[in-house]
N, C-alpha and C positions, 0 to 999 in steps of 0.2 A: 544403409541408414540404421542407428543402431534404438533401440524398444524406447520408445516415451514410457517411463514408470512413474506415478502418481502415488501418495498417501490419499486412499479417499477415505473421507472422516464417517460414510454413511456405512463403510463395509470393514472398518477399521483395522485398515490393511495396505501394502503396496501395490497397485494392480495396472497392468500395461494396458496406454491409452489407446482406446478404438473408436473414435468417432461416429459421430452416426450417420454423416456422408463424407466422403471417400473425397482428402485433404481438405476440409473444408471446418473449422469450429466455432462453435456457436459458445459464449461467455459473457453469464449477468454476473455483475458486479456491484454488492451492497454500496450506496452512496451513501453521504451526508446529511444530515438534517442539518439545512442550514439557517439555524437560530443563531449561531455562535463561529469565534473561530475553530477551526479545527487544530490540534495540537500534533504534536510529534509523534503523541502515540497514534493517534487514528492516522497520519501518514504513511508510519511503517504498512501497513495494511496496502494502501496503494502502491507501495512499492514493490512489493510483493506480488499483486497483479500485475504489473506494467512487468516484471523478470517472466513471470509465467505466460504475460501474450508475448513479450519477447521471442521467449524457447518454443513457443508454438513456431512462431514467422521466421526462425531460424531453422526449424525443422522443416520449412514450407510447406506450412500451412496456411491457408486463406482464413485469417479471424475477423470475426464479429462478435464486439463487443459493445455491450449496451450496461451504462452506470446508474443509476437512479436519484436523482434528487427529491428529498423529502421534504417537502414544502409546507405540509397539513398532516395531522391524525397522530403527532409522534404524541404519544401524551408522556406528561415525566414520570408514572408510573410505566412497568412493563403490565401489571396487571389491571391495564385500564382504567385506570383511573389518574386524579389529578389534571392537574390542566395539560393546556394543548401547548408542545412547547416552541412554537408559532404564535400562537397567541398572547402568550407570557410576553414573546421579548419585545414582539411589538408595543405592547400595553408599558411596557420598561424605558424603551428607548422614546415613544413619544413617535413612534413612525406606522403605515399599515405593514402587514405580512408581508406583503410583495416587495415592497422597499425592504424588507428585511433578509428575505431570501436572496434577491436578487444581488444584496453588499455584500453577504457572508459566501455567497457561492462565486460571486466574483475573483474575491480572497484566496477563497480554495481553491479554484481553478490558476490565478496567480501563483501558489504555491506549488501546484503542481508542473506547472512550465519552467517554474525556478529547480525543483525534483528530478526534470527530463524526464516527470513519467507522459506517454505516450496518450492522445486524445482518442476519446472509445469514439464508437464508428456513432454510436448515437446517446446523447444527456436525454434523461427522460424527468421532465417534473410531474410529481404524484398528480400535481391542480390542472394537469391536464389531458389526464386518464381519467376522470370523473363517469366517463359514459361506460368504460371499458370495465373500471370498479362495479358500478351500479350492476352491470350484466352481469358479472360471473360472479357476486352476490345473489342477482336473483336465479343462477344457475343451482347452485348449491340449496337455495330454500325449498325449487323445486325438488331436489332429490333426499330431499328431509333431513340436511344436516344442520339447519338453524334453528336457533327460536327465539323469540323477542321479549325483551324486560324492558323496562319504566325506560333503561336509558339507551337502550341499542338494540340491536340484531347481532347476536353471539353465534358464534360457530360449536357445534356440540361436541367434543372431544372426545366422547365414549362412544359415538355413534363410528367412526374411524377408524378400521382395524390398524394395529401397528404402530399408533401416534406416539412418536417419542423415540420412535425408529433411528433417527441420527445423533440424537443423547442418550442412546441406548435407559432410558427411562423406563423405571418397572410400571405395568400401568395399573397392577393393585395401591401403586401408591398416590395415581392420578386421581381418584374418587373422592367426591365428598367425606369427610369427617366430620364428627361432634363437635371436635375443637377448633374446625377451618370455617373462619366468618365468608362465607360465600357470596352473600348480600341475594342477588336475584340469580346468582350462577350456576348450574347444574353440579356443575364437576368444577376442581379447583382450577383443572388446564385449559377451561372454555375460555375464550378472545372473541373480542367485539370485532364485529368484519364491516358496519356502520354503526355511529354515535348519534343520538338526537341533540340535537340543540336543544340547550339549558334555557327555559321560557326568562328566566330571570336574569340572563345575562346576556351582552350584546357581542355577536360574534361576527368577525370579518369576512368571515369563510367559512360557508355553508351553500350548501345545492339541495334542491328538488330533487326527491326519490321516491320507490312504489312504500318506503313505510315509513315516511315524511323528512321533514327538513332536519339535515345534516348534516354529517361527514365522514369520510372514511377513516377505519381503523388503520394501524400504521401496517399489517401487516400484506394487508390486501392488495395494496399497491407494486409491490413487487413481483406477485404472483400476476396481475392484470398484465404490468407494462412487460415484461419475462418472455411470458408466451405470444403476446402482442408480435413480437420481431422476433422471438428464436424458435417460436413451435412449443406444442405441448412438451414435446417431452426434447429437452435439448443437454447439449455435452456436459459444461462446468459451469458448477455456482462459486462465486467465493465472497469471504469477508473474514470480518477478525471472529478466534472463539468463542467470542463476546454473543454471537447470535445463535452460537448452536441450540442451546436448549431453549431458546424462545422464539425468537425471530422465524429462524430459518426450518426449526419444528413446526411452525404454525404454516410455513410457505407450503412445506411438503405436504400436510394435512389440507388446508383448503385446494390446493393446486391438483391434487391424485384422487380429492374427493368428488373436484366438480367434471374432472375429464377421463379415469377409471384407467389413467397409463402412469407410468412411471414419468416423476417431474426429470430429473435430472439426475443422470449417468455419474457424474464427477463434482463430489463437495468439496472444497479445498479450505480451509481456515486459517492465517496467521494468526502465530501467537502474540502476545502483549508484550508493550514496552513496559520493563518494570524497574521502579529502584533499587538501592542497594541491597532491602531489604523483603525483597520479593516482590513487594506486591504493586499491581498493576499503576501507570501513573495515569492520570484522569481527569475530568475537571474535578469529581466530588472529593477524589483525596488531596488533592492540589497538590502544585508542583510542576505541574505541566508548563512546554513552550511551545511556541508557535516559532515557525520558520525566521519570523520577522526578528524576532526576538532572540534566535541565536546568529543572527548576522550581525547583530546589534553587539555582540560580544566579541564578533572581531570572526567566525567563523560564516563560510560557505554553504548554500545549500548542498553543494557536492560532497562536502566534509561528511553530512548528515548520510547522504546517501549510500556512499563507500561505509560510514559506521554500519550501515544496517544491510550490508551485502556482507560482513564480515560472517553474521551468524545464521544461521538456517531459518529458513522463516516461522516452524515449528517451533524452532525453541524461543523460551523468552529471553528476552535482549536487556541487559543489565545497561542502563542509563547511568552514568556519573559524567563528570565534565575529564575527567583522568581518563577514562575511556574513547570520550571525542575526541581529545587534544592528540590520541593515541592513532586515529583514525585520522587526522586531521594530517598530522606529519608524516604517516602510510602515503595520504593521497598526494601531497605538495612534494614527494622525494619519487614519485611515481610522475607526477607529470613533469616535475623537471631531467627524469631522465630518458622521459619520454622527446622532449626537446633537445636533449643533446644525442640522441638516435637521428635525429632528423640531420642533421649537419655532417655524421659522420657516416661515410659512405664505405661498408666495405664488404670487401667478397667473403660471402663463407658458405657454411653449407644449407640447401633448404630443407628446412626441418619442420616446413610449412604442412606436410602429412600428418608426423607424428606428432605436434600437437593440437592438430585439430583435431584427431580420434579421441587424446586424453578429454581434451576440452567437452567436445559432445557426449562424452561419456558421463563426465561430471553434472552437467547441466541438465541430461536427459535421467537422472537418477534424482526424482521427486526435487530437480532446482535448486542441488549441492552449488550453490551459488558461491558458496568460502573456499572451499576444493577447486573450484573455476578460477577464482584470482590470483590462490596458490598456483596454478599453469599459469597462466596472464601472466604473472610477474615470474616466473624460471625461463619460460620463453623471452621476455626482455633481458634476463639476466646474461642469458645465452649466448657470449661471446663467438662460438662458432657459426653462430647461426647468422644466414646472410640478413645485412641491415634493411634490405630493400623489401624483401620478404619479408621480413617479419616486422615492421611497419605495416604492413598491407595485413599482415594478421591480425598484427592488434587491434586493429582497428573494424576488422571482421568479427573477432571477440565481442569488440563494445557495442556490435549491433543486439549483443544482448548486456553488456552491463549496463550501457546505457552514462557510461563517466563523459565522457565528450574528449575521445583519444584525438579526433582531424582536428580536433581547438586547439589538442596540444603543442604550444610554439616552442621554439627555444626563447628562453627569457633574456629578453637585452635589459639588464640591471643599470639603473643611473648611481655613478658613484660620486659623494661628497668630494671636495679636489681635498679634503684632508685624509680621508682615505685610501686613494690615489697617488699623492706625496708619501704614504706610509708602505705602502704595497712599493713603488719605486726601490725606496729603500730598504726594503728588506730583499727584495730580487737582487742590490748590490753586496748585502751582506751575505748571500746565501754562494753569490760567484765568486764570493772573497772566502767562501767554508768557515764565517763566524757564526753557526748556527747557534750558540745562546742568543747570542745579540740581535738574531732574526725570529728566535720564539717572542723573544720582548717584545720586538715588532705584532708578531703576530696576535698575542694580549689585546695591545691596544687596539689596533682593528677589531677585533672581538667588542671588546668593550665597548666602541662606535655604534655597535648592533652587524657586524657580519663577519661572517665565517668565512676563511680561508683555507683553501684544499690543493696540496700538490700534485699535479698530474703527469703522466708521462706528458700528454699531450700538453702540458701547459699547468698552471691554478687555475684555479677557479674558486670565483667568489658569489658568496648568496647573502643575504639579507634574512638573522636572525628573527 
């Protein structure tokens, strides 16, 4: 079995993976605040997980993985402030929180079954860690990293050695300044780990705590439910870049303050879907779709999927619709010739060895997942290669792409009888060798909407 290699973004570097029991891995995965639908970009990100528990259960390993649903505390500032963005959409739509969570994670979860990406061993909602929060809040107060303002219990940042350790952040630059409006905050990079209730506004979600009624910071959450199922100190975290210098800085700070171990061995981060002109798409730059919305246009979720297996999860992924459509006609000439594999039976050689070593090769080198479908598809191209056999490959393959190769049928086409009458006559003009008079033919079929193709074995026709 050849080395799992990993990019970990905390030692920023490639380093072969080691578990910390023996074929067994442990993987939290940032989830959703689900106020909203979630877009194309925040999907790339799970899909990007779901390759990576993949290539673990390919390499047989036993994973456990635990997602987070963020139900409470996201506020729509990252530096604590502004409203809660739970509470917003509720207050918008005319519905409570729960009703709100519960439609928009619905969705997500929808769109993920639409994805093929793979259900974690356990969803975990923030609202119902409450007890788990509270404790290893008052873990941390005990050992003196908190202190409390007018509107929360903040975590103290400079008390910390190392914080900033995975955005390699200098921490002469963490400290208070003249210029930096701090409000009640010690240091610029202190986060609220509980919020009090606003006496003058009516909140839907709030709990009893030892420093009164509130609610949990956004970050706390994932640090409580984390260790809850994976141990203090477990294998891989992942999410998109988007959390490195906040989020996932603030996990490893509260999380190594209150238990005095190492959170987590392996950071992993997907990069951002971005358009044409760099920059990431989102809801606040707009532009963004959701799944529904490119179906609506006439594409696949699988289209979607295949686009974003094309490019390394690291790099950012250039969005245009030229690019799906490109991704689109890869996928539909791949499974229709995956369907004519199925019917044609013939002996060659098994080459079923050699490329499974390329394959696992590609795959176990930090999740060259565009390298893997360049094999994928030479191995289908592979005339020598017996058909029986490498059916059975391909589709060993896609127990990590995840395309749905055993769905792939051969496609029985309904053909108009006018198309049909035109295909007649041009099979008589072609055994008469009038080959103008049978492109003509072939035009017009075109023009109907399908393509015609000469085969040894016969034409074949597909629907433009």
């Amino acid at each position: 079995m050849k080395d799992l290699i990993f990019y970990n973004t905390l030692t920023r570097k490639k380093e072969k993976f080691i578990p910390i029991k023996k074929g067994e891995v442990g993987i939290y995965s940032c989830g959703p605040t689900v106020y909203w639908y979630q877009h194309i970009g925040n999907l790339r990100t799970y899909i990007f997980s779901d390759i990576l528990k993949r290539i673990l259960q390919y390499n047989g390993y036993k994973v456990k993985q635990i997602i987070n649903i963020t139900d409470v505390g996201h506020l729509t500032s990252d530096a604590d402030s502004g409203e809660d963005k739970m509470e917003k959409a509720a207050s918008k739509e005319g519905k409570n929180a729960s009703e709100i969570a519960e439609y928009y994670f619905d969705i997500f979860h929808s769109d993920l079954k639409k994805l093929n990406i793979s259900e974690p061993n356990k969803w975990t909602k923030a609202t119902e860690y409450i007890k788990e929060q509270i404790e290893l809040i008052s873990k941390l107060e005990k050992k003196g990293f908190t202190y409390k303002t007018s509107d929360g219990i903040y975590f103290d940042s400079s008390k910390f050695k190392g914080y900033g350790k995975l955005a390699n952040l200098e921490n002469v630059k963490l400290l208070a300044g003249k210029r930096i409006n701090l409000g009640e905050k010690k240091n610029k990079t202190d986060f609220a780990l509980w919020k009090f209730s606003n006496p003058n506004e009516q909140r839907q979600q709030e709990w009893k705590s030892p420093w009164g009624i509130g609610f949990p910071g956004w970050h706390i959450e994932c640090s409580a439910m984390s260790m809850k199922y994976l141990g203090e100190t477990f294998d891989i975290h992942t999410g998109g870049q988007d959390h490195i210098p906040i989020h996932h800085t603030n996990e490893i700070a509260q999380s190594e303050a209150s238990t005095g171990k190492k959170f987590v061995n392996y950071w992993m981060h997907g990069a951002f879907l971005v358009n044409q002109e760099g920059k990431k798409v989102s809801k606040s730059t707009g532009g963004l779709l959701t799944i529904t919305e490119l179906e609506e246009q006439g594409y696949k979720s699988e289209h979607y999927r295949y686009f974003c297996l094309l490019t390394h999860y690291k790099k950012p992924l250039i969005f245009n619709f030229d690019n799906l459509d490109s991704a689109k006609v890869a996928y539909e000439k791949t499974k229709r010739k995956i369907g004519d594999l199925r019917k044609l039976h013939y002996k060659g050689e098994d080459k079923t060895s050699e490329y499974s070593e390329m394959f696992l090769e590609a795959i176990n080198d930090d999740l060259n997942i565009s390298k893997a479908i360049q094999i994928f598809l030479k191995a289908l191209e592979d005339i020598n290669f017996d058909s029986i056999k490498k059916i059975k490959l391909l589709e060993k393959f896609d127990e990590v792409l995840g395309l749905g190769v055993s769905e792939m049928k051969e496609l029985k086409l309904s053909l108009p009888k006018e198309v049909k009458s035109l295909i007649e006559q041009r099979e008589k003009l072609r055994t008469e060798k009038k080959w103008a008079e049978s492109d003509i033919i072939r035009n017009q079929i075109k023009d109907l909407g399908f393509l015609i193709e000469d085969k040894p074995e016969g034409i074949r026709v597909e629907k433009i």
